[in-house]
C-alpha positions in Angstrom: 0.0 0.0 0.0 1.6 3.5 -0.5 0.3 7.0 1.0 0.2 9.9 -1.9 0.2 13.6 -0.5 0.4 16.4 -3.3 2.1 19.9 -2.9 3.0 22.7 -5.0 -0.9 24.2 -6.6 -1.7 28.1 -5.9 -3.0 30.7 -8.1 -1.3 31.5 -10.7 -1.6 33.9 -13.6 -2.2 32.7 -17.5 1.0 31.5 -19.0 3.8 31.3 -15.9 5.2 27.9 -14.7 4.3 25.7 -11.8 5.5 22.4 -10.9 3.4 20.0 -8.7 5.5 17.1 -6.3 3.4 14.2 -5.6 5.4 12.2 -1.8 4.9 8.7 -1.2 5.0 7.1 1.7 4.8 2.9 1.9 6.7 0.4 0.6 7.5 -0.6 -3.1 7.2 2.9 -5.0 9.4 1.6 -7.8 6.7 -1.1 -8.3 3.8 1.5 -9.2 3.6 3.2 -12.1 2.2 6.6 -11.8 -0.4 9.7 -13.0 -2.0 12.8 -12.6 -5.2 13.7 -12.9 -7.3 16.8 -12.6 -10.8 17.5 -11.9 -12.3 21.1 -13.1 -15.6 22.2 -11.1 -18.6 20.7 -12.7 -16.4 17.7 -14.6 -15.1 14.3 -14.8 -12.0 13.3 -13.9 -9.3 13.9 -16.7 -6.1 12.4 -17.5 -3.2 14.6 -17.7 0.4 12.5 -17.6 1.7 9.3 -16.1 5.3 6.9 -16.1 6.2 4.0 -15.7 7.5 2.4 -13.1 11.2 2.9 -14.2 10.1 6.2 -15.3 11.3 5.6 -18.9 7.8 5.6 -20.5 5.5 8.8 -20.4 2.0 9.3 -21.7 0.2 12.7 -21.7 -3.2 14.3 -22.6 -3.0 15.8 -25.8 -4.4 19.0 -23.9 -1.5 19.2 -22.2 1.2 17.4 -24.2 4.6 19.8 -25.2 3.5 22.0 -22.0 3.5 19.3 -18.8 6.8 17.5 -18.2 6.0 14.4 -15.8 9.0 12.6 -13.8 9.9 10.7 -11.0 12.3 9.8 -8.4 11.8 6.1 -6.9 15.1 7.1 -4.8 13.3 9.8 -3.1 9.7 8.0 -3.7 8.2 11.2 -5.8 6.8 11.8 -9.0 6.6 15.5 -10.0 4.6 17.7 -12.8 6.3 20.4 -14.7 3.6 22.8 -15.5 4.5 25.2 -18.2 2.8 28.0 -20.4 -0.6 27.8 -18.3 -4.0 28.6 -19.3 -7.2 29.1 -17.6 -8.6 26.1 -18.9 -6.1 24.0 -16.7 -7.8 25.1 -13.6 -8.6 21.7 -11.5 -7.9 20.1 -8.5 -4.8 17.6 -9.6 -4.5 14.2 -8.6 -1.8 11.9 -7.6 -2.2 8.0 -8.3 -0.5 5.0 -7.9 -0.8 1.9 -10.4 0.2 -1.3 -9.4 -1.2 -2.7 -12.1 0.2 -1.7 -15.0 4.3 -1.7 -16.2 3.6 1.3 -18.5 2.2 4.7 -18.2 -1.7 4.3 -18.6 -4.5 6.8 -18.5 -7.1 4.5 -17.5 -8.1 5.8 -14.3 -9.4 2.5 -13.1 -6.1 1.0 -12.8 -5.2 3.2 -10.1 -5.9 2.3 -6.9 -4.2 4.6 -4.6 -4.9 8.5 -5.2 -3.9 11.7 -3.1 -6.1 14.1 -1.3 -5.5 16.8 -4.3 -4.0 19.9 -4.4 -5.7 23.3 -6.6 -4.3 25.2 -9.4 -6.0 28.1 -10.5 -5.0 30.0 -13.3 -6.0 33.7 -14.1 -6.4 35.1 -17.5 
């Protein structure tokens, strides 16, 4: 089992930076690949990035692909999100998961079973 706690949202204006950090606690981080996802007020949960395990696979959200930069450290058990050139339509709460499931990066959110409390980014136009 493995603890996810999210740091790094805020408010933000349109087009600056903002990098999210995603701390796990438990054993076995290396053995879960892992995602973020956002939820904006009124919607589903979206995709956004994930890795894999080894961290050599990525997968992103065409929405957000060329801007978000997802990575991770299974040294330091974290897994961060490189936010670049944001927009207001990026405005969620963002999720942290764990897969134990999977080897590579997937965007099915059913294959995560562990998930963090959330963190909120706003941005500004």
């Amino acid at each position: 089992q493995v603890q996810l706690v999210e740091s790094g949202g805020g408010l933000v204006q349109a087009g600056v930076s903002l990098r999210l950090s995603c701390a796990a606690s438990g054993r076995a981080f290396s053995t879960y690949a892992m995602g973020w996802f956002r939820q904006a007020p009124g919607k589903g949960r979206e995709f956004v990035a994930a890795i894999s395990r080894s961290g050599d696979s990525m997968y992103y959200a065409n929405s957000v692909k060329g801007r978000f930069t997802i990575s991770r450290d299974n040294a330091k058990k974290t897994v961060s999100l490189q936010m670049n050139s944001l927009k207001p339509e990026d405005t969620a709460v963002y999720y942290c998961a764990a897969d134990p499931n999977s080897r590579g990066a997937s965007s099915d959110y059913t294959r995560y079973d562990y998930w963090g409390q959330g963190t909120q980014v706003t941005v500004s136009s």
